[in-house]
N, C-alpha and C positions, 0 to 999 in steps of 0.2 A: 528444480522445476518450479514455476509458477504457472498456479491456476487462478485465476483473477474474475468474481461472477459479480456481475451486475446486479442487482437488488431494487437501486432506483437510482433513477437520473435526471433526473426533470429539476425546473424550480419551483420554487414557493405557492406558485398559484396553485389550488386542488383543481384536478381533471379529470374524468371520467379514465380511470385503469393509467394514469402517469403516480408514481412515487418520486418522492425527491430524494434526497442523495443519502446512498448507502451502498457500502462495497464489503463483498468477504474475499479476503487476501489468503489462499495457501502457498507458502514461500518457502523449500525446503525444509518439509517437514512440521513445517508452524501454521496455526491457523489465527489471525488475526480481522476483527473487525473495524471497519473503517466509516465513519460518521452513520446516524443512525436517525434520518429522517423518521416521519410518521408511515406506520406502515411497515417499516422494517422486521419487523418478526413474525408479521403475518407472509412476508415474502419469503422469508428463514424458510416457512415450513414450506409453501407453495416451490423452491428451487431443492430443497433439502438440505440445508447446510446445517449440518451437526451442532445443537443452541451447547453441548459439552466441551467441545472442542475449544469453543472461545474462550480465551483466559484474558485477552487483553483487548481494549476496543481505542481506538485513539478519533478523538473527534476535532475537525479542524476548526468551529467557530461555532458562536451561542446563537447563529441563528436559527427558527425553529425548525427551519427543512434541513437540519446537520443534525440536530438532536433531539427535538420533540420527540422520539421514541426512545431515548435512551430510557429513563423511569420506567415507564410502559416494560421495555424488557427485561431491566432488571425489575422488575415486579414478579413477572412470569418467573423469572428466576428461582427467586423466594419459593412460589407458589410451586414447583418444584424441584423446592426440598437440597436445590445446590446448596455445599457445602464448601467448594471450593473458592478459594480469593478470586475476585477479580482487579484484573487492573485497570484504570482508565485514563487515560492523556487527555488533556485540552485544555482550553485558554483559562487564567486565574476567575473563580466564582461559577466553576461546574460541580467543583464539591457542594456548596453551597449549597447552588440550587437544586440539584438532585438529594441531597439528602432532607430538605425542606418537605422537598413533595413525595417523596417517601416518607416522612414521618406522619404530616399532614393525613397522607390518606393509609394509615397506619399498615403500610405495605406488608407482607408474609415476610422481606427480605434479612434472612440472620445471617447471610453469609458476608466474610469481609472486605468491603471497599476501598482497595487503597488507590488515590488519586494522586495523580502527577499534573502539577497545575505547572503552566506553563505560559513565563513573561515576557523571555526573551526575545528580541528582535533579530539578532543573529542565528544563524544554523548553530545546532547542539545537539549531542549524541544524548539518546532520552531511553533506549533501551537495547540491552546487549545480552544474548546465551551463548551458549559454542553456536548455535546456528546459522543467527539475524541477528544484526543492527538496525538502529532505527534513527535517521536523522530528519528536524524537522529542516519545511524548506518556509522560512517567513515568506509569508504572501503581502499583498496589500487589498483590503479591503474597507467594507466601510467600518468594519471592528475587527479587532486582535484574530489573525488568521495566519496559519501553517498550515502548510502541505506535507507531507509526510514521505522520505526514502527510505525504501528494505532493500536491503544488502544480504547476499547470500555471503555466509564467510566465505574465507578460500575453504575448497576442500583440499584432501590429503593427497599425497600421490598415487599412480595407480600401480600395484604390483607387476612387474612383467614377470611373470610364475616360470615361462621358458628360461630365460636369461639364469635367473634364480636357482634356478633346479640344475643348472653345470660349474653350482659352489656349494657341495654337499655339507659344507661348514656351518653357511647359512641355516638359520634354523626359523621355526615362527616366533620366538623371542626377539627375533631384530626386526618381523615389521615393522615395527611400531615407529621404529627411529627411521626404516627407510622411507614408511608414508609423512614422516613430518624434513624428509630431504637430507639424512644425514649420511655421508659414506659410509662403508662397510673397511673396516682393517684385519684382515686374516689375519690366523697366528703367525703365521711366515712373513707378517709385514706390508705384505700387498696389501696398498688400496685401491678396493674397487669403488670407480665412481659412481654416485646413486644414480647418475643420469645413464648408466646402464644395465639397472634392476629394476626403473621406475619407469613411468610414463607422465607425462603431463594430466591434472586433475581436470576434470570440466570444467568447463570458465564458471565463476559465479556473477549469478544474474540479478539484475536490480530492477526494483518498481518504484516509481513516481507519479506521487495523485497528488495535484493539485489544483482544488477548488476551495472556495472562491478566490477570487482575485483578479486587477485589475492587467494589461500586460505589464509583465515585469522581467524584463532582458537581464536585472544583475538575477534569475535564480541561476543560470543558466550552467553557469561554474559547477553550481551544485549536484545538478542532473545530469554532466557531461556523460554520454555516451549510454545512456539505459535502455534499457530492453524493451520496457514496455512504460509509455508514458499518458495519463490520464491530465488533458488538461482540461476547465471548463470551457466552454464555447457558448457563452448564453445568447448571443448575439448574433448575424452576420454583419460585414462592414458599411450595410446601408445605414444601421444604425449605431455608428461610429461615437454618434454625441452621448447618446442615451448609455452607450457602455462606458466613456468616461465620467459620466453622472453618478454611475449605478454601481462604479469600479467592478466592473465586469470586464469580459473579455471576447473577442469575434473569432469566429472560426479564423478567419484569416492570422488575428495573432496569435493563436494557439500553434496553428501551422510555424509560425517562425517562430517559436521558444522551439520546436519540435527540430527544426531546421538546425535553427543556431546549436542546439543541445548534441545532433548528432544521434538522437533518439532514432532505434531500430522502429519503432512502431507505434503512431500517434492513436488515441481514445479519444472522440469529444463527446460532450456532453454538457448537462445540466443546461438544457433548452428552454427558452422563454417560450412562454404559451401560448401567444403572440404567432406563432411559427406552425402551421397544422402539418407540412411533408419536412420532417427532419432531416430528408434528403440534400436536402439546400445547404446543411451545413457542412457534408463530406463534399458536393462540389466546390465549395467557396474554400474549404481545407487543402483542399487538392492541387491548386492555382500553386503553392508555395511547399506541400511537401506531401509528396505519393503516398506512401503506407499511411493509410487514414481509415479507422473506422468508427463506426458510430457505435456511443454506447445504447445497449436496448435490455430492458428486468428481462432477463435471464439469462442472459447473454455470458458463455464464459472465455475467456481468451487464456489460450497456455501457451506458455514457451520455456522448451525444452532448452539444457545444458547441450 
């Protein structure tokens, strides 16, 4: 299952109760933080998201509305008393700088930092448990940016315990082989096929956020077919020029990554300030692909297996 909650979604400009960009990802069974505008932890507590929970935070780009709260939180951190590693992705010179400003302002933080800096310009697998994967998706922007896909693994298969139960042979010593799909061979030689002890696993589910970035039609391979996709939309297509200045994106192109991708259910967000009824940009989304919604702090979107 994914649980997906909004935190902030706005850009860069400060506005009266808008945050910029920050997301908490629960993705069977994982909870993962995703870039961590100003503001971000004071949202944490205002939605409740568990600040323990987090072990990993991946930030897609050194602008200040992605990370200007990362310090800030790992500060709080320190200040209580985690002991636990943290991990953190994003573009090369995040270690750098956060540990600068941590030192500088002689942070509480003892707990350890390990950073995953990241150059690449192609897609690469950046983090893997039995659970989740994590590939990034390169964006373009006006500096080194990735979007980030979580993959639920396959799960196992599902016991059919009826079936099961009229081969008294079988025992619970052989689930194990029949949820990873292996036959069963009785003593007498019979093979029973697992395709009738087993059932089909729940599909596993994928999430794609990507912000910022300009429209870029090659990610598109990468996020074929996802569940739930978060693209930015700072724009609508009246200001077509200004987004290829700003390598930003319009709702409208959002919509056709969203399209072409084959995406179950399009997010927009990180609106320019410029824009006071963000309604305007689920119409202008809509033109090119129906399942559209707007992201809003606190907003949580799940989708079930």
């Amino acid at each position: 299952m994914i649980n997906l909650t909004i935190l902030g979604c706005h850009s860069a400009t400060p506005r009266v109760n808008a945050f910029p960009t920050s997301q908490y990802l629960e993705i069977n069974n994982r909870h993962f933080l995703i870039d961590c505008g100003e503001g971000t932890q004071r949202q944490m507590r205002k939605y409740k998201v568990g600040f323990s929970k987090i072990n990993h935070i991946f930030i897609s780009h050194l602008h200040g509305d992605h990370f200007y709260g990362l310090v800030g939180l790992l500060s709080t951190y320190g200040i209580l008393s985690r002991e636990k590693e943290m991990h953190i992705f994003g573009p090369k010179g995040i270690k750098e700088a956060t540990l600068q400003m941590l030192k500088i302002s002689e942070s509480h933080a003892k707990f350890e930092m390990i950073f995953h800096e990241l150059s690449s310009k192609e897609s690469e697998l950046i983090f893997e448990d039995d659970k989740v994967i994590v590939k990034t998706i390169p964006l373009t922007h006006r500096v080194y940016t990735n979007g980030y896909l979580f993959i639920e693994k396959d799960k196992p298969r599902k016991l059919n315990m009826l079936n099961i139960s009229g081969y008294p042979e079988i025992d619970k010593a052989d689930y194990l082989n029949l949820k990873s799909g292996k036959d069963i061979v009785l003593s007498n030689g019979e093979t029973i096929k697992n395709s009738m002890l087993t059932t089909d696993p729940a599909k596993a589910l994928r999430f794609a956020f990507c912000s910022d970035t300009c429209y870029k039609p090659d990610i598109v391979p990468i996020i074929q077919n996802v569940d739930l996709l978060y693209h930015e939309a700072t724009f609508l297509a009246d200001k077509q020029d200004l987004a290829k200045k700003t390598k930003h994106a319009t709702a409208e192109e959002a919509a056709k990554i969203a399209q072409s991708a084959n995406a179950k259910q399009l997010v927009i967000g990180h609106y320019s300030g410029r824009y006071k009824d963000i309604s305007v940009f689920k119409t202008e989304a809509e033109t090119v692909f129906k399942n559209v919604t707007l992201a809003e702090p606190g907003k949580i979107f799940t989708v079930k297996n």
